[in-house]
C-alpha positions, 0 to 999 in steps of 0.5 A, spaced: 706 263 096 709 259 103 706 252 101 712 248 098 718 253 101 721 246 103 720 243 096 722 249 093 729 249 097 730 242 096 729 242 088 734 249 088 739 244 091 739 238 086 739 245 081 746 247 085 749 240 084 748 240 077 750 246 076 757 243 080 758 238 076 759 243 070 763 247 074 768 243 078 772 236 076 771 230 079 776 228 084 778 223 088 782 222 094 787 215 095 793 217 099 794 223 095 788 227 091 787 226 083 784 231 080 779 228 073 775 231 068 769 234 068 763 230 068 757 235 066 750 231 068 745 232 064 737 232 063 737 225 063 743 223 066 738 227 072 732 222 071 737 215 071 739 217 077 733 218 080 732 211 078 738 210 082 735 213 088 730 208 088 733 203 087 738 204 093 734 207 098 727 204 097 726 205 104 724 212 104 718 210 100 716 205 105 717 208 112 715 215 110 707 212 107 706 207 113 708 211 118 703 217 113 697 211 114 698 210 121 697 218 123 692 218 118 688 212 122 690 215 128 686 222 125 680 218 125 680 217 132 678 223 137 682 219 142 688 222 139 686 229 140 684 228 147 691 224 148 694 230 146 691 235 149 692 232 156 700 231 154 699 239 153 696 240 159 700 236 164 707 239 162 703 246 161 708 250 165 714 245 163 715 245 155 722 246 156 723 240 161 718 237 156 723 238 150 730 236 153 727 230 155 724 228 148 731 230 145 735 226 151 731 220 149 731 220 141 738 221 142 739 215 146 735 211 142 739 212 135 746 213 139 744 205 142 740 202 137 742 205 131 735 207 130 737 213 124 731 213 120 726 208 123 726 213 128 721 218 124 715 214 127 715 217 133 716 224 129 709 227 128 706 225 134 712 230 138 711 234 132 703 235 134 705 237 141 709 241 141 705 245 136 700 246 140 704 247 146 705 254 142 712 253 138 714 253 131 716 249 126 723 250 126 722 248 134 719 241 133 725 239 127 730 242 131 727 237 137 726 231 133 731 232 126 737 235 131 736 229 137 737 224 130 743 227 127 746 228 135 744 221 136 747 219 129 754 223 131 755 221 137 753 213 135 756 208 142 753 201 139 748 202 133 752 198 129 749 200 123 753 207 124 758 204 127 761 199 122 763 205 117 766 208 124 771 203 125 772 200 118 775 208 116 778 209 123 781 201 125 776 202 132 773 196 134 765 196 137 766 198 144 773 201 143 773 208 145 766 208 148 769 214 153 769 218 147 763 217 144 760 217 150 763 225 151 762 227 144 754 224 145 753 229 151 757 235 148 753 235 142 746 234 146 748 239 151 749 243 145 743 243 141 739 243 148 741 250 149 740 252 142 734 250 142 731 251 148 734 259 147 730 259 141 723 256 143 724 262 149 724 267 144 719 264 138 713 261 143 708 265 139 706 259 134 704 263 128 703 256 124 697 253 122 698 247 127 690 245 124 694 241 118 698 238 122 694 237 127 688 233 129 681 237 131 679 238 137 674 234 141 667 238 143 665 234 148 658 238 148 652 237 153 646 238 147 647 233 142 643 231 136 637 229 138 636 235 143 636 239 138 631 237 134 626 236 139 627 244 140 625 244 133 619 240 135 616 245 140 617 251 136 612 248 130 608 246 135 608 253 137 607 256 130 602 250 129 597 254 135 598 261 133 595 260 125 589 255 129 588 262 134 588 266 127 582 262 123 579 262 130 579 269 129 577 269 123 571 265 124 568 270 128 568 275 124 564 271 118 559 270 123 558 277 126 557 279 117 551 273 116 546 279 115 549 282 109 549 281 102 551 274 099 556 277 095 559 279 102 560 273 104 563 271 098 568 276 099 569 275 106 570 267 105 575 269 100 579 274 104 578 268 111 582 263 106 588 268 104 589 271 111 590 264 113 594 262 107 598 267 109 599 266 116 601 259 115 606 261 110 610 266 114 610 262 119 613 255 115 618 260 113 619 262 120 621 256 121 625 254 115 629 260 117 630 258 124 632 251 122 636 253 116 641 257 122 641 253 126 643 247 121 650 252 119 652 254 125 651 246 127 655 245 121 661 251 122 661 247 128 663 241 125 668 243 120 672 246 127 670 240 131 669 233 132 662 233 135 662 227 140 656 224 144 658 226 151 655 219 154 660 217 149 666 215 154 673 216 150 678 211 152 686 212 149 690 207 154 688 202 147 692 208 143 697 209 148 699 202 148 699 201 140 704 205 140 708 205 146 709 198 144 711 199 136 716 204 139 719 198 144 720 193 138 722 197 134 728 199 139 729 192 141 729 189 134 734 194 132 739 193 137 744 187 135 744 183 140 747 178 138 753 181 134 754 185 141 752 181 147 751 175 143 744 173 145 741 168 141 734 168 146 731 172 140 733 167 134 731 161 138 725 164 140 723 166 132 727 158 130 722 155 135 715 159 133 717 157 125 717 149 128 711 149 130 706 144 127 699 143 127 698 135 123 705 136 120 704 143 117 709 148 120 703 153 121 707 159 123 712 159 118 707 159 113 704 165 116 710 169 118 713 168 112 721 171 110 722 175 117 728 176 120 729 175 128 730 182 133 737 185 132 736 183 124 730 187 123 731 193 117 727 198 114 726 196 108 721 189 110 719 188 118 718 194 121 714 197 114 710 191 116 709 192 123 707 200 122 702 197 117 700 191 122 699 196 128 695 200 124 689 195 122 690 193 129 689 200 132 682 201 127 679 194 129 679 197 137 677 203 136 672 200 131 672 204 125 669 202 118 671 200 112 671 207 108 673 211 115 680 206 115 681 207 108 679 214 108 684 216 113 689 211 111 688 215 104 689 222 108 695 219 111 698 217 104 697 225 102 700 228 107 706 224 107 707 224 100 710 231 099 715 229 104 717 223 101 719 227 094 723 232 098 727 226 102 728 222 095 731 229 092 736 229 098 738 223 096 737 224 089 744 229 091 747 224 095 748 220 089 749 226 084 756 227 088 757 221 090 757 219 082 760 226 081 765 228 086 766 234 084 767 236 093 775 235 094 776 242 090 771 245 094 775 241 100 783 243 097 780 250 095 777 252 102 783 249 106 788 252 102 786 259 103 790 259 109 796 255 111 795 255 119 789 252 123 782 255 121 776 253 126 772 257 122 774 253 115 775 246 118 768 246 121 765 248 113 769 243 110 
């Protein structure tokens, strides 16, 4: 079964290091190595420690859901599909420049603002298109998660990436920015080339891109209603043909009243149960021909979206919802008061917070806990912006109550099985970390050989 191939790998992984914790001691490196001892992990030192996941990097939970909730809304709205498919037509011909300008741009933004995983908002959308466009899976994580790491390895002023570099290395904010800048275009270069080189070689798409994506819009002629008045003039037609068969039959009695009483007993008998079968073929002629076309109306629907082609879809509200949930959450990641030292962001919040109606600071009541742009994290503003741009979204495009929830239901569903494996990534984070047993491998690796080795280098 291919279904949890990815579930099956991360949990052979959080197998492998514990394994490791039983095999290797823990070292620590201060100036010089220090090897301890062995400190085995056992089963519910793994539960604990996933405990410890959660409680260091809940974030996860929150971004990996409410943008699980947006998409699953978003599936609701056929003008998602109809956006898609006309971003599909008008690069047709141009996937590569469309794939190179999508990893420029998320490697930039994370490279600028320091938006590392706040960045998986726009991952599904990219994703969507670039499987319809033909490619595989390994194409769209290649596109979204290789631009991050990029984005994320040649870091100019995310802060939040930088502030680790310059507390080991001794840099400061903008120094060495010729560096960064280099190390930044070498390594999207880089990963540009692998995978457009591999797209070329693998644009057959032999992935089920219908559970990542959504349906289709039929933009049909013939609707409902049309439909049924077809189904009329047929037992109208039905209803003439058994009227002409009684009159025929009443005929016939008319042409034997000379004979016998009991002939005419017989033949009133026979006049009703020829009409009697007459009317039932043709109840169930109809009943056949409307059961036929009630399947192939539904095997239709379970392919489809069945729109009313007076129905004008519009996907500018769409497209501005999410334009503009990218635009803030690249402006409100970005320190701008640590780096350029504008305030305007902070004194616009103070003043909104300020605001009285009859001596009552409405807004601030409102508002609640927030935080200026520059200021906003993971963990509270922009999960609430995401959940905020998706009730918004529904109340635009007019859905009910049920179809909300049951697309946010649906979002939360898909989005579940790649939260579990993110946390398990994490969960190994905290093993080694809590457990360092990967010095050994580090000394043992680079003690194989005495001179320069580019090969074990870029392992360790």
């Amino acid at each position: 079964m291919k279904k949890h191939n990815i579930l099956k790998i991360v949990l052979l992984t959080v197998l492998v290091t514990t394994l490791c914790t039983w095999i290797f001691p823990s070292a620590s490196f201060q100036s010089q190595l220090s090897i301890g001892d062995r400190a085995q992990l056992g089963i519910f030192d793994l539960y604990s420690y996933f405990i410890e996941v959660i409680r260091y990097f809940p974030y996860v939970i929150f971004m990996v859901l409410t943008t699980g909730m947006f998409y699953g809304v978003a599936y609701q709205i056929p003008a998602y599909r109809v956006l898609l498919d006309k971003l599909v037509k008008l690069f047709s011909g141009k996937e590569s420049i469309f794939l190179a300008v999508i990893m420029i741009l998320i490697a930039a933004i994370v490279s600028v603002t320091g938006l590392s995983f706040g960045i998986i908002f726009v991952f599904p959308f990219i994703i969507s298109i670039i499987l319809l466009m033909g490619y595989n899976k390994l194409v769209a994580a290649g596109v979204t998660v290789g631009s991050t790491i990029v984005g994320i390895l040649g870091t100019t002023l995310g802060s939040s990436t930088t502030s680790y570099i310059n507390l080991v290395l001794g840099t400061t904010l903008k120094g060495e920015m010729m560096a960064k800048v280099i190390l930044l275009v070498i390594a999207l270069v880089l990963l540009i080339y692998n995978v457009l080189s591999y797209a070329k070689k693998t644009r057959s798409n032999t992935d089920k891109v219908l559970e990542l994506v959504p349906m289709a819009v039929n933009f049909e002629k013939k609707n409902i209603s049309a439909e049924k008045k077809d189904v009329e003039k047929e037992e109208k037609d039905t209803k003439k043909k058994t009227s002409s068969n009684k009159k025929t039959s009443v005929k016939k009695s008319d042409s034997s009243k000379t004979a016998t009483s009991e002939k005419k007993s017989t033949s009133k008998n026979t006049t009703k149960k020829s009409t009697k079968s007459v009317s039932t073929k043709s109840t169930k002629t109809t009943t056949k021909k409307t059961s036929t076309k009630t399947r192939a109306n539904d095997s239709k629907t379970e392919s489809k979206i069945i729109v009313k082609p007076k129905k004008n879809i519009k996907i500018w509200p769409f497209v501005l919802v999410f334009d503009l949930v990218v635009v803030i959450l690249a402006i409100s990641s970005f320190d701008w008061s640590g780096i350029f030292n504008i305030n305007i962001f902070s004194q616009t919040l103070n003043a909104i917070q300020e605001f009285e109606i009859g001596g009552f600071h409405i807004f601030e009541k409102l508002l609640g806990q927030v935080n200026a742009f520059g200021e906003w994290t993971v963990y509270f503003e922009i999960p609430t912006l995401i959940i905020l741009a998706t009730c918004f979204l529904g109340f635009i495009y007019g859905l009910k109550l049920d179809e909300f929830l049951d697309g946010v239901v649906v979002g939360i569903k898909k989005a579940f099985q790649p939260m579990v494996c993110m946390l398990l990534l994490y969960l190994v984070l905290v093993i080694a970390t809590y457990n360092p047993f990967q010095l050994n491998i580090t000394k043992f690796l680079m003690d194989i050989t005495k001179d320069f080795n580019v090969l074990i280098m870029s392992i360790v």
